[in-house]
ROTI-535539 format. One record per residue (C-alpha): residue number from 1; residue in three letters; x, y, z. Coordinates in steps of 0.02 Angstrom, whole numbers, plus 32768, in hexadecimal, padded with zeros to 4 digits. Layout:
// ROTI-535539
+-----+------+------+------+------+
|  nr | rest |    u |    v |    w |
+-----+------+------+------+------+
| NUM |  ala |    X |    Y |    Z |
...
+-----+------+------+------+------+
This chain:
// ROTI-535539
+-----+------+------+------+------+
|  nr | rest |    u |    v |    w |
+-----+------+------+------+------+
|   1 |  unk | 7CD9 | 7DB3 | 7CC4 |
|   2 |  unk | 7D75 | 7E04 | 7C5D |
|   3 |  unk | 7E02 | 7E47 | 7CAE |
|   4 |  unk | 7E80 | 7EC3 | 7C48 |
|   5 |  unk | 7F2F | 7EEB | 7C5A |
|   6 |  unk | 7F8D | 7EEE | 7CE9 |
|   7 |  unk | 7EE7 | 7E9C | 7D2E |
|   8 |  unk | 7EF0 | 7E1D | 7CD8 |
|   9 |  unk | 7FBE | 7E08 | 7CD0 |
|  10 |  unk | 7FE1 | 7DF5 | 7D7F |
|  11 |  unk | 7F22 | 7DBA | 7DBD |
|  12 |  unk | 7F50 | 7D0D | 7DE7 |
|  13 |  unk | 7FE0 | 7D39 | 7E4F |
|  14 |  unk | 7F7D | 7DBD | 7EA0 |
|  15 |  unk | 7EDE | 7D4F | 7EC2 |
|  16 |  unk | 7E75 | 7DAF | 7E5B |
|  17 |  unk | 7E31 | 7D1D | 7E1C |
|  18 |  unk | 7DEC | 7CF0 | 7ECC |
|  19 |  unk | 7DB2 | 7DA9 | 7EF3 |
|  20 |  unk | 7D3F | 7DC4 | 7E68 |
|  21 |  unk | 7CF0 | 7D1D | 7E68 |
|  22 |  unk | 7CD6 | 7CDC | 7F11 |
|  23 |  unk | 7C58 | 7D7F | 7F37 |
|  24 |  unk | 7BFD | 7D30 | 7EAF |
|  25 |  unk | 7BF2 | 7C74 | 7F07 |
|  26 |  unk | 7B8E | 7C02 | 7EE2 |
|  27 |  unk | 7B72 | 7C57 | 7E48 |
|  28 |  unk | 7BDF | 7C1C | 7DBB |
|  29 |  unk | 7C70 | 7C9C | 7D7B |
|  30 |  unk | 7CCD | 7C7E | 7CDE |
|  31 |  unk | 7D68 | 7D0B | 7CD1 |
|  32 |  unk | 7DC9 | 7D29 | 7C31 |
|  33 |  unk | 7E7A | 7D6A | 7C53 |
|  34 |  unk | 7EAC | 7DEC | 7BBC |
|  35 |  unk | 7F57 | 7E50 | 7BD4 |
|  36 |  unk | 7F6D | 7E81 | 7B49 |
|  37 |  unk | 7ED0 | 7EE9 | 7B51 |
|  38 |  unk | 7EDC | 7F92 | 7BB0 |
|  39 |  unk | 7E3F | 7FFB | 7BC0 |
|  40 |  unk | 7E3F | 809E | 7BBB |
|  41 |  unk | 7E2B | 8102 | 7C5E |
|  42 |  unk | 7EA6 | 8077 | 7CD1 |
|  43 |  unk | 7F18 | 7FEF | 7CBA |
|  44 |  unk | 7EB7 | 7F85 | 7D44 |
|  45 |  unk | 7E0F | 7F69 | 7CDE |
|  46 |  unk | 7D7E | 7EF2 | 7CE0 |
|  47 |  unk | 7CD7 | 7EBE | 7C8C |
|  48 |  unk | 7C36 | 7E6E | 7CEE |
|  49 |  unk | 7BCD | 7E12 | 7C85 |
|  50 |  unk | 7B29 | 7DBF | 7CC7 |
|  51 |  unk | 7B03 | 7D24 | 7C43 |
|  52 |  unk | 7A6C | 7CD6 | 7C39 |
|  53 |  unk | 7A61 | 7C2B | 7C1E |
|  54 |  unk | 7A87 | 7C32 | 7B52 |
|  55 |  unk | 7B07 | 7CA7 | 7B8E |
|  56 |  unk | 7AB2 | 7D38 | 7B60 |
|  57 |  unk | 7AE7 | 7DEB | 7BA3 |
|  58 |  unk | 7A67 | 7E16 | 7C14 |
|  59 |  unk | 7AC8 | 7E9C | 7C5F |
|  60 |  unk | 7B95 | 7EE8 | 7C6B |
|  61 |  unk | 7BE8 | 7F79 | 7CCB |
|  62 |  unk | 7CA4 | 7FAA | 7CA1 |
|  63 |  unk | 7D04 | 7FD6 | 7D4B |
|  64 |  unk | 7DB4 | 8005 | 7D84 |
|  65 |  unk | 7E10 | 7FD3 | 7E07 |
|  66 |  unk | 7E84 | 805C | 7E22 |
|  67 |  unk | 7ED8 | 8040 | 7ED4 |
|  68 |  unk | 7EC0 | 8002 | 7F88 |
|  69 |  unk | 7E0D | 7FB5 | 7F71 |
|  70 |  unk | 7DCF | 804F | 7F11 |
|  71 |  unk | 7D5C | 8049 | 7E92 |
|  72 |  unk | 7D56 | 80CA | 7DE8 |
|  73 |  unk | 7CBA | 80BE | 7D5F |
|  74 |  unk | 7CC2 | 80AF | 7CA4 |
|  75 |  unk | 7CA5 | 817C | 7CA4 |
|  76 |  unk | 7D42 | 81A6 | 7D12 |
|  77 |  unk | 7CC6 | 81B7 | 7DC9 |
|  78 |  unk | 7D1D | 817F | 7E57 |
|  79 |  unk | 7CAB | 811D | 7EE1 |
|  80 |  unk | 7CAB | 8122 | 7F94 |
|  81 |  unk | 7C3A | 81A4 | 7F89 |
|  82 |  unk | 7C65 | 8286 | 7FB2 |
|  83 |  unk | 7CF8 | 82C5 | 7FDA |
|  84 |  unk | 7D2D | 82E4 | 8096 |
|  85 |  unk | 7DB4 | 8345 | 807F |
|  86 |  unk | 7DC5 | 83F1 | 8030 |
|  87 |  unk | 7E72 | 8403 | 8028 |
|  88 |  unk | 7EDA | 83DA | 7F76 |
|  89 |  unk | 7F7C | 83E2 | 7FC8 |
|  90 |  unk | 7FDD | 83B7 | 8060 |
|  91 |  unk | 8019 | 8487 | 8068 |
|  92 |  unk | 7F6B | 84A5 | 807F |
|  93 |  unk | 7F58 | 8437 | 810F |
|  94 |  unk | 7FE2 | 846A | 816B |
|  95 |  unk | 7FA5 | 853A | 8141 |
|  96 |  unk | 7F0E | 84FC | 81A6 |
|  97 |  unk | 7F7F | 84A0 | 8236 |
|  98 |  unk | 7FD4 | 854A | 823C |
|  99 |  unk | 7F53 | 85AE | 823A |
| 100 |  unk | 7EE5 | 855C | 82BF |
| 101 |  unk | 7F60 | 84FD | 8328 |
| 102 |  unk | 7F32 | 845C | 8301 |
| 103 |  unk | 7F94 | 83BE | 82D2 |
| 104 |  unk | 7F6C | 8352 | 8226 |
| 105 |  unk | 7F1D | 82D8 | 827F |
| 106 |  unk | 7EA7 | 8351 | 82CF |
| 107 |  unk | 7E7E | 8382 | 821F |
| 108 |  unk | 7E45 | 82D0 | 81F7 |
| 109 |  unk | 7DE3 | 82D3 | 8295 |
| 110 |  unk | 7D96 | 8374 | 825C |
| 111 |  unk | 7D7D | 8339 | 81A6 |
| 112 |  unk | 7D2D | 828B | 81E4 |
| 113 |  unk | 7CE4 | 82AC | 8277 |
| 114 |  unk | 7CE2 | 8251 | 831B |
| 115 |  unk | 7C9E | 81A8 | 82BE |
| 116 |  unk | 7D79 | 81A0 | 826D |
| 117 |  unk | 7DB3 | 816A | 8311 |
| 118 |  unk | 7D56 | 80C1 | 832B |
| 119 |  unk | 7D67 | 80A1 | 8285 |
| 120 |  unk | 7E21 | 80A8 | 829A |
| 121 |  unk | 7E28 | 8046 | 833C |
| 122 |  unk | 7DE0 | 7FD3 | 82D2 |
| 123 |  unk | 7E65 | 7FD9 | 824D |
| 124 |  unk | 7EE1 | 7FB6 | 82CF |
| 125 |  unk | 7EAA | 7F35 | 8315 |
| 126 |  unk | 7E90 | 7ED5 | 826F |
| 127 |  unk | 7F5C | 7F05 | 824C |
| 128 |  unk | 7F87 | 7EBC | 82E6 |
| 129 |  unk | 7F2E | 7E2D | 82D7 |
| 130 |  unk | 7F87 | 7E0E | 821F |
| 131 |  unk | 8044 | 7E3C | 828A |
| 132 |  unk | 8009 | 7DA7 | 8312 |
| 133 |  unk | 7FDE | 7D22 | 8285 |
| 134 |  unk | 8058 | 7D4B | 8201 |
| 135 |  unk | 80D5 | 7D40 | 829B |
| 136 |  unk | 8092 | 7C9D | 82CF |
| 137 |  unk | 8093 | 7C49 | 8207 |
| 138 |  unk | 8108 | 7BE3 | 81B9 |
| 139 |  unk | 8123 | 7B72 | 812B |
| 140 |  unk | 812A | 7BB7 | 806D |
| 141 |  unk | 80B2 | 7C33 | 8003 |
| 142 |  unk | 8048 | 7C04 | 7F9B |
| 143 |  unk | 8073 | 7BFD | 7EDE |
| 144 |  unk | 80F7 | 7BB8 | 7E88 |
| 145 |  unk | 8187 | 7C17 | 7EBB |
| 146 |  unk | 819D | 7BB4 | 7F55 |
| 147 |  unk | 81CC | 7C5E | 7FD5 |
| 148 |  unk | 81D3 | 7C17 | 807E |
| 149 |  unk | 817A | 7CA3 | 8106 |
| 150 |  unk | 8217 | 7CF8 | 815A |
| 151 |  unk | 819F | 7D50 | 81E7 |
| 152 |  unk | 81B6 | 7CD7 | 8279 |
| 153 |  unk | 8278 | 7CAE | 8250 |
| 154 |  unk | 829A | 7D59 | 8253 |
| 155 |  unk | 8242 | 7D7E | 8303 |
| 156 |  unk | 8286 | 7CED | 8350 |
| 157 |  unk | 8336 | 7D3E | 830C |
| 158 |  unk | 8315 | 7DD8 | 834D |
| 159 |  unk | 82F8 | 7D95 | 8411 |
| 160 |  unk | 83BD | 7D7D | 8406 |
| 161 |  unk | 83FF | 7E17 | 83A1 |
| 162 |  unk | 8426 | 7EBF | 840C |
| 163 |  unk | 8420 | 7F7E | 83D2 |
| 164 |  unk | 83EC | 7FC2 | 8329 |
| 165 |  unk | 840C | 7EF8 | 82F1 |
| 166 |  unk | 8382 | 7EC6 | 8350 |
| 167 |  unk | 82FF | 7F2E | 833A |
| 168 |  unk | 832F | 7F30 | 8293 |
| 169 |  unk | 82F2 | 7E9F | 8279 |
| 170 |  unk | 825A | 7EB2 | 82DD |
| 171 |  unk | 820E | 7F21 | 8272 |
| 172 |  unk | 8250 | 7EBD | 81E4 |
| 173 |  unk | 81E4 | 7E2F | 822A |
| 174 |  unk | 813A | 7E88 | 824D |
| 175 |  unk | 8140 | 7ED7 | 8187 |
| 176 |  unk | 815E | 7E18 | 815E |
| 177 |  unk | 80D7 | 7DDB | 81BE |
| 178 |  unk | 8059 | 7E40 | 8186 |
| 179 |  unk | 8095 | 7E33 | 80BE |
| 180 |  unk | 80B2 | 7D7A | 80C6 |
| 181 |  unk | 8000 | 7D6B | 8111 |
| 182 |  unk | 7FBD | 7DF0 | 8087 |
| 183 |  unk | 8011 | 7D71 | 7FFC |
| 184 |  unk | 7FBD | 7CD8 | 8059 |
| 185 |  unk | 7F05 | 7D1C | 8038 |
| 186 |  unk | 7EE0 | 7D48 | 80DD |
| 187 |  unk | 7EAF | 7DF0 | 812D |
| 188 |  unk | 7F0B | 7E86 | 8124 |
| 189 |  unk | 7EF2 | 7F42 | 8124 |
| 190 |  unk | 7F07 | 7FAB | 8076 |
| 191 |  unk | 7F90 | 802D | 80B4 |
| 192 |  unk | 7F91 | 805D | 803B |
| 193 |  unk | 7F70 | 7FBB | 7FCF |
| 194 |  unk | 7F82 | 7EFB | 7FE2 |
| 195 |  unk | 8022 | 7EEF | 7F93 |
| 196 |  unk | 807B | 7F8B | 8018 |
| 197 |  unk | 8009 | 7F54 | 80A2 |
| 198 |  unk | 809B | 7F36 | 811D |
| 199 |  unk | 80EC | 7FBC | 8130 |
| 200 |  unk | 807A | 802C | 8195 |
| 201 |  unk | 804A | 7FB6 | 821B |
| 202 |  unk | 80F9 | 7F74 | 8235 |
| 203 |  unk | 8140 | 802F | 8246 |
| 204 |  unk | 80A7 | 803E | 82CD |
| 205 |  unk | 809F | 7FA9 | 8331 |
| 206 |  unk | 8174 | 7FC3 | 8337 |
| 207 |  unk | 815F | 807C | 8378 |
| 208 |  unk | 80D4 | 8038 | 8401 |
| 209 |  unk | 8145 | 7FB1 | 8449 |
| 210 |  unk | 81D4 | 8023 | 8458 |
| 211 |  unk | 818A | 80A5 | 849D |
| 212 |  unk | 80F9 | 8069 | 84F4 |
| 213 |  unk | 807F | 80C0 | 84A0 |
| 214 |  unk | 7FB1 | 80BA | 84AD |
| 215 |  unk | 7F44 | 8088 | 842F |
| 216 |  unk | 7F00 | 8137 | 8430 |
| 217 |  unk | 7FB5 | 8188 | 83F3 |
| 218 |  unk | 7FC5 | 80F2 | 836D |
| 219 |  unk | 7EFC | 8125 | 831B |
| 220 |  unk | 7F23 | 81D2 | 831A |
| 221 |  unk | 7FD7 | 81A2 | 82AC |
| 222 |  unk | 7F5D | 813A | 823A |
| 223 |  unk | 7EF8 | 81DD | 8236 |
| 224 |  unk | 7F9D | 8232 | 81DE |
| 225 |  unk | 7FD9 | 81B5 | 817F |
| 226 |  unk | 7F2D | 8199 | 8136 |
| 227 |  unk | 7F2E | 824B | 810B |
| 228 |  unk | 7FCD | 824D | 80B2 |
| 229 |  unk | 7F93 | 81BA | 805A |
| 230 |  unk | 7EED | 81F4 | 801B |
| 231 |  unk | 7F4E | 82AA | 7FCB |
| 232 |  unk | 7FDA | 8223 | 7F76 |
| 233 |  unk | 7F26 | 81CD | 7F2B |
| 234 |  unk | 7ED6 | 8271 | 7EFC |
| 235 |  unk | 7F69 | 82C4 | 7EA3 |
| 236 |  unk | 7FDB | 822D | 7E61 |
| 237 |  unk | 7FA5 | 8179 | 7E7C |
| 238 |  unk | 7FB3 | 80EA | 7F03 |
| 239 |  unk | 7F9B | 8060 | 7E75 |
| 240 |  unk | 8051 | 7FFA | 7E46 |
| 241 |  unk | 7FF1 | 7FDA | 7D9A |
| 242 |  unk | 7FEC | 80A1 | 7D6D |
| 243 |  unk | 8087 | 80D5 | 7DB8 |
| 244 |  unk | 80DE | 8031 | 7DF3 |
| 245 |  unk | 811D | 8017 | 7EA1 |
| 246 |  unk | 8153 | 80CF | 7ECB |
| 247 |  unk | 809E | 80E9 | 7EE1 |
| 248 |  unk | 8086 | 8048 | 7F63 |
| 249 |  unk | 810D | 801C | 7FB2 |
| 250 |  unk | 814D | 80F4 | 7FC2 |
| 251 |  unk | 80B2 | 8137 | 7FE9 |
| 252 |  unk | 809E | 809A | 8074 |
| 253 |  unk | 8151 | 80E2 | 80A4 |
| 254 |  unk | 8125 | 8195 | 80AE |
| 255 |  unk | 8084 | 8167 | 810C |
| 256 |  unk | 80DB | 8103 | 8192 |
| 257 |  unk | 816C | 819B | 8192 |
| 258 |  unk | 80DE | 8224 | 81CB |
| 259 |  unk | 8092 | 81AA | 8239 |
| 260 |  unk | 813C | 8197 | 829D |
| 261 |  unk | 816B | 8230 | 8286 |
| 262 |  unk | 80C0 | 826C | 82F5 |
| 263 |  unk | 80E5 | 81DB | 8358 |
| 264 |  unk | 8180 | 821F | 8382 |
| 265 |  unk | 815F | 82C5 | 83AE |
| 266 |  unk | 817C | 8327 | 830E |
| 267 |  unk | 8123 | 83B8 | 82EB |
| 268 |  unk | 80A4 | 83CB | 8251 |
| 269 |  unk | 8140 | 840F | 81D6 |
| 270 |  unk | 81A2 | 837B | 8224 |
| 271 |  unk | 8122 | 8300 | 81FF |
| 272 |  unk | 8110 | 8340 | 8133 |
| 273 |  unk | 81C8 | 8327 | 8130 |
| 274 |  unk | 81D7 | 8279 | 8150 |
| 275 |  unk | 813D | 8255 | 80DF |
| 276 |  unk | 8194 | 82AB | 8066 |
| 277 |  unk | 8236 | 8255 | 8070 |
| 278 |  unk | 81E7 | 81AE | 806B |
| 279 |  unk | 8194 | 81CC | 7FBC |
| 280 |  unk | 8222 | 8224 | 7F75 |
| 281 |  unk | 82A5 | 8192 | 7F9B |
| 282 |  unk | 823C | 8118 | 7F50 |
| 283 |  unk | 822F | 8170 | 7EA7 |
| 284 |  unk | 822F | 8118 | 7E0E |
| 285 |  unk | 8215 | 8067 | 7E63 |
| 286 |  unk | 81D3 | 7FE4 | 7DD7 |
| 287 |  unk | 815A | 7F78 | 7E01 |
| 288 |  unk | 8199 | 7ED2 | 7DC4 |
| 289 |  unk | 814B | 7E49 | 7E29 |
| 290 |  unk | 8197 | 7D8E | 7DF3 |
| 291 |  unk | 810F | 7D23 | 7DAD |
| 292 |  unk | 8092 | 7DA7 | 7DEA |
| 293 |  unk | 8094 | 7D6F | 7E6A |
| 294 |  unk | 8094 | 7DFC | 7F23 |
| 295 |  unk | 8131 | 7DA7 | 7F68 |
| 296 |  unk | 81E0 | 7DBE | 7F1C |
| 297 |  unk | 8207 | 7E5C | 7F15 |
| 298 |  unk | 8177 | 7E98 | 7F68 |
| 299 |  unk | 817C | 7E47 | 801D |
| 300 |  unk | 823E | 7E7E | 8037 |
| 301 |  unk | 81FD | 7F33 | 7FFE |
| 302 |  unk | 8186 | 7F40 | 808A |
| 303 |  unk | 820A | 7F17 | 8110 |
| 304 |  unk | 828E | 7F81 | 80AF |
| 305 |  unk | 821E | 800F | 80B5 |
| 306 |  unk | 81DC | 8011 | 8169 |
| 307 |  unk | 8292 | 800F | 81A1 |
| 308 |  unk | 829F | 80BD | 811F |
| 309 |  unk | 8205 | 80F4 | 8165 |
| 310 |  unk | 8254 | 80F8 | 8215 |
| 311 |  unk | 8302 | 814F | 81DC |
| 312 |  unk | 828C | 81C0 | 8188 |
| 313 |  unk | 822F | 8201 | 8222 |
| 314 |  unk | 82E0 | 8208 | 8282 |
| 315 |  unk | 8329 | 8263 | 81F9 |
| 316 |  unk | 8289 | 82F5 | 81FB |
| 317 |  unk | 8281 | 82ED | 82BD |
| 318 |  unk | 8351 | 8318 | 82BB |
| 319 |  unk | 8318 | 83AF | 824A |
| 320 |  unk | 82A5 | 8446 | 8262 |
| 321 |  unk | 8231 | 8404 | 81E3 |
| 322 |  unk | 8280 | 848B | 8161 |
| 323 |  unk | 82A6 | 8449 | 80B0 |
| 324 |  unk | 82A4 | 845C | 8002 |
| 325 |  unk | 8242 | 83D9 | 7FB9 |
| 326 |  unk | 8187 | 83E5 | 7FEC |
| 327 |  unk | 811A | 8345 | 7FFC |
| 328 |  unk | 809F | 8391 | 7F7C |
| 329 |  unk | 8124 | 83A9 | 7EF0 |
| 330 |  unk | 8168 | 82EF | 7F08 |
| 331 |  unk | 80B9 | 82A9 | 7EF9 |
| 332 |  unk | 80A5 | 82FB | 7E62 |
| 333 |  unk | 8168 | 82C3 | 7E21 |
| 334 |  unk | 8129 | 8217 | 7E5A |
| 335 |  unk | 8089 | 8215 | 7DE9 |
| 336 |  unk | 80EA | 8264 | 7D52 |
| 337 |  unk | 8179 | 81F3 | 7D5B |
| 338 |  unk | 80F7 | 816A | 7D6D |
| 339 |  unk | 80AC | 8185 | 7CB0 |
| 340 |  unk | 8158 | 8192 | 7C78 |
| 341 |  unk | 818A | 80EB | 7CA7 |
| 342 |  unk | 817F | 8057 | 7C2C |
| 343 |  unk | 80EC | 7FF0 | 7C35 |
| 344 |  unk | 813A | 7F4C | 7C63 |
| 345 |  unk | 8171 | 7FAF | 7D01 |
| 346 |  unk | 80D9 | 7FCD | 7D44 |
| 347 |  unk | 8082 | 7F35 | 7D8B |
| 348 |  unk | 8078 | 7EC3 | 7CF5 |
| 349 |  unk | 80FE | 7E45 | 7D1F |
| 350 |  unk | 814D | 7E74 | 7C65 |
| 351 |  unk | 81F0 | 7ED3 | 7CA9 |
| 352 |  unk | 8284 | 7EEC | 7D24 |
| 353 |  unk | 8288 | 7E53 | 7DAA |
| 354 |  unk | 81F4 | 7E04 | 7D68 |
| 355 |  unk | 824C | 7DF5 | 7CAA |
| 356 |  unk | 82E9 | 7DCD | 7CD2 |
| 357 |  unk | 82D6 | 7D37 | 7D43 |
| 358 |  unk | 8245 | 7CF8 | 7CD4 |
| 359 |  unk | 82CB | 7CE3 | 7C4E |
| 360 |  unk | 8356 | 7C94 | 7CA7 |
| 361 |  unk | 82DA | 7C0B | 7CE6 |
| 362 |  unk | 82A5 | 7BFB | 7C22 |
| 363 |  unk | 8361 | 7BDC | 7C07 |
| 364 |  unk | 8368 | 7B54 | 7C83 |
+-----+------+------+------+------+
């Protein structure tokens, strides 16, 4: 097995190493990392080979992996199978919530039918899970960077803080939780990817303990922010390796910012205003993890942005859900700024952070 690029530049830190061989236990798998080499439809590619004892081909297949588990073929085809939605743009959702009187997540309900909502039960209940044993952890990462987990310091901190200070850092801890666990190997939910998977369920399981609110309200926020999610995938990118982090950790933001938003009581042009605001003040964010590894800066990210993802949601609920800026026109700033940026910006552990303290502990 060959992995290219970014793939193969920040696969160890990532565990790729571990998630494209174990599905092959006991089988043997031999993987050849190549950086250097970038094929041509994504910077996340790889090569099956099936050997034969002399090592003989017997068989390849080129794939992609493009963002959040997703899967894209040597010809360009996405898999996961037809599209549900019809809808290119987030305008032309909310024309239909106008026109019919319906909120987004009745859309999705609409769109998926009634088989969505079981499915997301189940997605929160796996995110909560993560928030109970990231909460619960302690002791370093793994790798060689030696980051001690900050999720159960922080909570304990928290009991004794008052005001904004205090749940401040409550939502701080559940984002650390869940991205300390994702950077331990252990299960987490792709919202949108591994390496922004905190963010959404922190924001969530925050809003339900301050407000009290059922399971029920929280699925049909996942509803939403899965939504605005999907439309960032479909017209930019969710993958840090084609557009760097804007396109994990913001769209996790703007995600968690419509989910609140709803949560909150914000009305449909309400809800598209915090999800834009969350994209559009992450803009131009490098990915530049250190070592490639999915800790430093990546775990503080999470917990910066579900705090932003909050403000956000205040900051459209304070409004009338009038503004300039549409959601659809900053996804599409996000993807173009995304191809402008510099390669080593954009997941390959070659730029920003990543360089910098590389080369000061070469100096040492």
């Amino acid at each position: 097995m060959s992995l290219f690029g970014s793939l193969a530049a920040t696969g160890r830190g990532h565990l790729t190493d571990r998630a494209v061989s174990e599905p092959f236990l006991p089988l043997p798998t031999e993987i050849c990392w190549r950086p250097e080499t970038v094929l041509p439809r994504h910077p996340n590619g790889l090569q099956f080979e099936a050997l034969d004892d002399d090592d003989n081909v017997l068989a390849a297949r080129v794939v992609y992996s493009v963002g959040g588990g997703a899967l894209m073929d040597a010809e360009g085809r996405a898999g996961g199978g037809p599209a549900v939605y019809p809808f290119a743009s987030l305008q032309e959702v909310l024309a239909q919530c106008d026109r019919d009187g319906l909120s987004l997540w009745e859309i999705v309900g609409q769109c998926e039918g009634e088989a969505i909502w079981p499915f997301l039960a189940d997605i929160w209940s796996t995110m909560q899970a993560t928030i109970a044993r990231g909460l619960d952890a302690e002791g370093k990462l793994p790798g060689d960077l030696n980051v001690p987990r900050k999720a159960a310091s922080y909570h304990a901190r928290a009991g004794s803080m008052a005001g904004y200070f205090g749940q401040t850092a409550l939502l701080f801890s559940y984002a650390l939780a869940v991205s300390e666990e994702n950077a331990s190997g252990r299960t987490i939910v792709t919202a949108p990817t591994c390496g922004a998977c905190g963010v959404l369920p922190s924001v969530l399981f925050f809003l339900q303990q301050q407000s009290a609110l059922s399971d029920e309200k929280v699925a049909r926020a996942l509803a939403t922010a899965g939504l605005i999610g999907n439309l960032v995938k479909r017209n930019a990118s969710i993958s840090g390796a084609e557009v760097g982090c804007q396109g994990e950790v913001g769209t996790a933001c703007a995600m968690a910012a419509a989910a609140a938003a709803q949560l909150l009581g914000g009305s449909s042009r309400q809800v598209e205003y915090a999800a834009e605001m969350g994209l559009e003040h992450h803009l131009g964010l490098t990915c530049d993890p250190i070592g490639g590894y999915v800790q430093i800066p990546c775990i503080e990210r999470n917990a910066i942005a579900a705090v932003r993802a909050v403000d956000c949601a205040a900051y459209a609920l304070l409004s009338d859900g009038r503004h300039i800026v549409s959601f659809d026109e900053v996804v599409k700033t996000m993807w173009e700024t995304g191809r402008d940026l510099n390669s080593g910006y954009r997941e390959t552990a070659a730029g920003g952070l990543a360089k910098i303290v590389r080369l000061q502990r070469d100096l040492k």
